[in-house]
Each structure stands twice: as structure tokens, then as C-alpha cells.
Residue, then its C-alpha position, 0 to 999 in steps of 0.5 A: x071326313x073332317x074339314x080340316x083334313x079336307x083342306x090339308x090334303x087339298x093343299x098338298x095336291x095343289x102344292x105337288x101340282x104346282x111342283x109338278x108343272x114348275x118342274x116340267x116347264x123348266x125341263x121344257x125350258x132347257x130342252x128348248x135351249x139345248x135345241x136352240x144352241x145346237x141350231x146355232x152351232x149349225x148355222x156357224x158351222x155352215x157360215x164358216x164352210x161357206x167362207x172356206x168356200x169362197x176362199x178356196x174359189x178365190x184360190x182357184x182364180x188365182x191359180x188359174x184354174x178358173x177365170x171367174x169366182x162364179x165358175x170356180x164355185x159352179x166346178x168345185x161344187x160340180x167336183x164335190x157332188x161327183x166325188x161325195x155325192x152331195x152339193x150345197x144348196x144354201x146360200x148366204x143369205x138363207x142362214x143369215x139371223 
């Protein structure tokens, strides 16, 4: 084979393989990107339902149903895991950035 056809073909296998990875990093790039808003999607979300808990705990000491915060959040996640079956275990403090 002819050198210079040697050094073409190499070439264009070098080119189509550097291609080939600068395309599968950005594809890489963006899925890690589209996993990374998601997860913080998830942590705003869980940050709000805290807060609507916090809220709704404070309306119940209001009400009088409840003599402090702490008891009220203890009974409405009691409530909420005898009605729904599931009972929030993160605090604050674990979804903080």
C-alpha cells in the first residue's frame, strides 16, 4: 500500500475517532446535566413540602388541636402514615446544598 494512502486512511480513522468521543462526552455531559436538575427538582420539591408541614403544624397549635409544634408534627406524620402508609424521615437539614 502506498504511503500516502497509509497516511490518509489513518487520518481519517483519527478524525472519526475523535468524533466519535467528542460526541459520546457531550451526550454524557448533558445526561449528567439532565440528572442533576432533576435531583434538584426533588430537593425543592421536598423543601416546600417541609415548609407546607411546618405551616399546617403551626395551624394546629393555633387551632388548638396540639399544645406544641413538636407534638403536632409527631400526630400529623403519625396521621399521615396510618392513612397513606408512608412517613417522612428527612429532615432539613439532610437536603440542605
Amino acid at each position: 500500500m502506498d504511503a500516502t494512502i497509509t497516511s490518509a486512511l489513518i487520518t481519517v480513522l483519527g478524525t472519526l475517532g475523535g468524533t466519535f468521543i467528542g460526541v459520546w462526552s457531550q451526550r454524557q455531559d448533558k445526561r449528567l446535566q439532565s440528572l442533576q436538575s432533576r435531583i434538584d427538582r426533588y430537593r425543592q420539591e421536598i423543601r416546600a413540602r417541609q415548609a407546607e408541614e411546618e405551616i399546617a403544624c403551626t395551624w394546629l397549635v393555633e387551632a388548638g388541636q396540639a399544645p406544641t409544634l413538636r407534638s403536632a408534627l409527631l400526630s400529623l406524620r403519625e396521621r399521615t402514615e396510618s392513612e397513606c402508609g408512608v412517613r417522612p424521615t428527612m429532615s432539613p437539614r439532610d437536603v440542605a446544598d
